[in-house]
N, C-alpha and C positions, 0 to 999 in steps of 0.2 A: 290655158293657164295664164295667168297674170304673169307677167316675166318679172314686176318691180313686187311683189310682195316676200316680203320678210319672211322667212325661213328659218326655225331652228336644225342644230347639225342632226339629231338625231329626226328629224323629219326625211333626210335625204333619200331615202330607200322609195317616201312619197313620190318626193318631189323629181326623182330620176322617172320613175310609171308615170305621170303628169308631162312630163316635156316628152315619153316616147308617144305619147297619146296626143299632143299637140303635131310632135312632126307627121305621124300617122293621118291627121286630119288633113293637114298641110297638102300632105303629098294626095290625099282622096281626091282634094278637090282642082289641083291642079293636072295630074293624070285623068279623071273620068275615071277613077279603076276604084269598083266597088270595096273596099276591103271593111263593110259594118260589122261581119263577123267577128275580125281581128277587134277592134276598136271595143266593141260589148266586152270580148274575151279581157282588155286591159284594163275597161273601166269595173270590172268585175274583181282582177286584182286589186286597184290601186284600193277598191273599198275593203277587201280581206286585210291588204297591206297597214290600209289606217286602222282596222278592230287589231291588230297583235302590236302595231307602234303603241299605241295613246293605251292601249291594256295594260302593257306593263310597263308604265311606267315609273323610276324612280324618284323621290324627293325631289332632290336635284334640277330633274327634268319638269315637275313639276312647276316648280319655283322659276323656271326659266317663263312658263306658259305665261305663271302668274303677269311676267312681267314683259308679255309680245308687244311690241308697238301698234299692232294692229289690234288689239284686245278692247270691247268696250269701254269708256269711263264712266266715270259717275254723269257725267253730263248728256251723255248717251243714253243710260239710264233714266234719268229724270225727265227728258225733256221726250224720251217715248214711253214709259208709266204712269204720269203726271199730267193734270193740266192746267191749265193755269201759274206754269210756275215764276214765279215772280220774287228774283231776288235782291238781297238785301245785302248794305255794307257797308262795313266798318263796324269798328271792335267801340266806337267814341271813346277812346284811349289816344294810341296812336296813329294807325294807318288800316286800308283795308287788305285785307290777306287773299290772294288770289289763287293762291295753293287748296285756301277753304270755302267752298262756296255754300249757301244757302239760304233759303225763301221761303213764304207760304206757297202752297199747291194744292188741288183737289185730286181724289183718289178715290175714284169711284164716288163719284159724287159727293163724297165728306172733306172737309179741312186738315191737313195736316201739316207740319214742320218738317222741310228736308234740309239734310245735310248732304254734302259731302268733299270728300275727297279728291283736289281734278289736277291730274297729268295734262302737259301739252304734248303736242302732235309736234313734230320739227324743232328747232333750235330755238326759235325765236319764241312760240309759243310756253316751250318750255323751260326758258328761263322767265320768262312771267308767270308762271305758276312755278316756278320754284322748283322744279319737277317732281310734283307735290310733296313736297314737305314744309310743313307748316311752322311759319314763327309763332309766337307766346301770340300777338295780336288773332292771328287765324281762331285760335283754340280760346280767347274772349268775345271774337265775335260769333261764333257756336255757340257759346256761353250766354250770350244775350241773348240770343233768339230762342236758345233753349227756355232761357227764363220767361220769354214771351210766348212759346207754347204752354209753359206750366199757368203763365194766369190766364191767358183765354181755352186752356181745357182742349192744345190740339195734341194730335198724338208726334211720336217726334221719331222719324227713319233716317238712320245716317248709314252713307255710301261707304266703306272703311277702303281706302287704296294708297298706300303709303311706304317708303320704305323706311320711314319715323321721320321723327321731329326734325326742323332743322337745324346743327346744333354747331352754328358760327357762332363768332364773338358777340354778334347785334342779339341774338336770341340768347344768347346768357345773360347779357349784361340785361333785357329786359324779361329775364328770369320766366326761360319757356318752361323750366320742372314746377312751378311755382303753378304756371299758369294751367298747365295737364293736372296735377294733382288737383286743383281748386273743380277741375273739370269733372274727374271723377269721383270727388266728393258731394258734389251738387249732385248727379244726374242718376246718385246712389236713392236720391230722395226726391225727386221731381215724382209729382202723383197723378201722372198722366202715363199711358203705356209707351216703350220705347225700343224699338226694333232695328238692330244696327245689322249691317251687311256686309261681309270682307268680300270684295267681287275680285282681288288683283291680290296686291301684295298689303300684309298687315302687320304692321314692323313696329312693336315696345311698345311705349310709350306712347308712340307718335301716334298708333291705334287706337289706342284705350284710350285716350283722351277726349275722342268721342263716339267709345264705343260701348259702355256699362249701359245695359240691356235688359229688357226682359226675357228679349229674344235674342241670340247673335247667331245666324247663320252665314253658310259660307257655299262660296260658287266651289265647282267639283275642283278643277284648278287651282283654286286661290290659296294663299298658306297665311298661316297667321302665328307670330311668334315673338317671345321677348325679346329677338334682336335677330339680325339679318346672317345667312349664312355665312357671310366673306366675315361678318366681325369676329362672328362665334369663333372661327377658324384663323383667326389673325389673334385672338386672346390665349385661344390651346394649343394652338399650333404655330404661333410667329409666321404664323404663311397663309395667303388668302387663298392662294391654291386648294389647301382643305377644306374650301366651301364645300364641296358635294359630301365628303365626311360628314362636316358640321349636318348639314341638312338632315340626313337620316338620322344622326344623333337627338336633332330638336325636337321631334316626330311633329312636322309644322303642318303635315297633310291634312286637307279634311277628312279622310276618314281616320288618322289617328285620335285629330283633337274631337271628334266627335264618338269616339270608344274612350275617351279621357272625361267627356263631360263638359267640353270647355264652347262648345260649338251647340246649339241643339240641332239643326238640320244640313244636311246639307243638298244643293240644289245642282240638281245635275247639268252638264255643259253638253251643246252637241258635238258630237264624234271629232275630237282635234283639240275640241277647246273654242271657247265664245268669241275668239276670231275667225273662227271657222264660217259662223251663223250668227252675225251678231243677233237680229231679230228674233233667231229662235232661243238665245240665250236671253235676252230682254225679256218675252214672253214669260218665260220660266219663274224668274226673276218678279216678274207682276204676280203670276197667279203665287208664289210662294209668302211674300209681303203679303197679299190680302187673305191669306190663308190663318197666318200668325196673327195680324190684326183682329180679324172676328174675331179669333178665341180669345183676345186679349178684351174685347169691347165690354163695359158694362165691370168690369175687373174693380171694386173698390179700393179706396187709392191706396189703404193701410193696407191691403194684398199685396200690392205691387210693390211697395216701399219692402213688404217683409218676402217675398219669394225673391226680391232682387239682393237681398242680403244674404239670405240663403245659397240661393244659385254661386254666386261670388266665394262665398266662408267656404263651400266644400271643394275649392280648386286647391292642388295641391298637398295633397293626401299623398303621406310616405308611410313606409315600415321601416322598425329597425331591427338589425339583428347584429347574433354577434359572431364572429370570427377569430379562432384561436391560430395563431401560428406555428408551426411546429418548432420553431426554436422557442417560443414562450412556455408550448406543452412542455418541452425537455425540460427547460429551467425548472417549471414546479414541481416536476416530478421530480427531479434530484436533490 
């Protein structure tokens, strides 16, 4: 077992069978004293142990996966689905955004627009990506390049991993709500197909800003929501402590937003989650992309323009009803 790899708490029941499996080894080889029985026996637990951990588990815990340090990025992604990718920068405004990255790339032998989303790895890393969250600039130079796949006719996948916009003094004053709205305004009507991906975390705004799709799917892990659990739970509750509340409240999971409508697929992670495998999560990730793309291919643009308005108009469908109190019932009746 790797001794330096990242651990969540509720993984410990793992990670205690993984170190008794380590010393077990330890001591085989140091003794001469066969014990592979013993060792099959624990590596046969640790795998029961991880199908009933990662089964059930809650919001919360999900949301934690979402955001493992060890967990794929967008650049992860891209730079093993993709070839040719070759990126671009600067918003020709003000500066270039490091939080937001993207280029042309081939995919499967055809041209495409990527996006995405990118975390850094360490301290230093990731205060140069902002730790991904994107100022106004980020989400104009998306904006460009988007406009640069709509006139040369490429198709446009963006990575979605964010815990939202960045929302210091500099990204107000150079008006980051201005720049997301303008975001999802445009890419309501780009007449090229468009396939966004929440592989992490998918936070507001800062999401959707290059996330309006034809398609939006979502890694098994990843959550995608109007705002992050510690906020939701610092607005209802004056305490971020009620993050694990908030989470279940939001139903941010892919399989709830995908019984809500708000997701069309979701792309299964292996056993742990896509820091577990990152490759086999990558995989997945490829065949799913070009699965959505074919069916998208050939799509005329006035399609696309009106199924993506569609898709979008039926989110957020309520009932009302109504509720008599029994002290209102007494009043009328008296």
């Amino acid at each position: 077992m790797d001794k330096s790899k990242y651990m969540l708490e509720f993984e410990k029941p793992v990670r205690d069978l993984e170190e008794q499996l380590e010393r077990l080894r330890e001591m085989s080889e140091t003794s001469k004293v066969d014990v592979s029985a013993e060792i099959q026996a624990i590596e046969a637990k640790i795998q029961e142990t991880k199908r009933l951990v990662y089964s059930n588990l809650d919001a919360w815990e999900k949301v934690q996966i979402a955001r493992h340090v060890d967990r794929p990025y967008s650049l992860d992604y891209i730079e093993s689905i993709f070839d040719n990718f070759q990126e671009l920068h600067g918003d020709r405004a003000f500066r270039d955004d490091h939080a937001l990255i993207g280029g042309t790339a081939f995919l499967n032998g055809k041209p495409v627009m990527v996006l995405g989303q990118q975390k850094g790895r360490g301290t230093k890393e990731n205060i140069r990506r902002n730790f991904g969250c994107p100022n106004p600039e980020g989400y104009r130079k998306a904006l460009r390049l988007m406009e640069l796949a709509h006139k040369f006719k490429l198709p446009i996948i963006s990575f979605i991993d964010t815990p939202g916009a960045y929302p210091g003094i500099g990204a107000e004053e150079r008006h980051v709500a201005e720049a997301i709205a303008v975001n999802i305004r445009d890419m309501s009507q780009f007449e090229v197909p468009i396939i966004a991906i929440v592989i992490g975390e998918g936070g507001s705004g800062g999401a959707l800003g290059v996330a309006v799709a034809d398609r939006v799917l979502i890694m098994e892990h990843a959550y995608y929501s109007v705002i992050s659990p510690e906020g939701c739970a610092a607005i209802l509750w004056k305490d971020r402590a009620h993050a694990p509340k908030a989470a279940a409240a939001l139903q941010i999971t892919a399989d709830k937003l995908k019984k809500l409508g708000i997701v069309d697929d979701v792309i299964s992670e292996p056993l742990g989650g896509a820091h577990n495998n990152p490759q086999k999560a990558i995989e997945s990730v490829r065949a799913a992309v070009t699965r959505h793309l074919d069916a998208l291919e050939g799509t005329e643009p006035s399609a696309l323009i009106d199924g993506r308005y569609q898709k979008y108009r039926i989110i957020g469908q309520f009932t009302e009803s109504q509720k008599v109190f029994v002290g209102e019932a007494n009043s009328e009746t008296a």
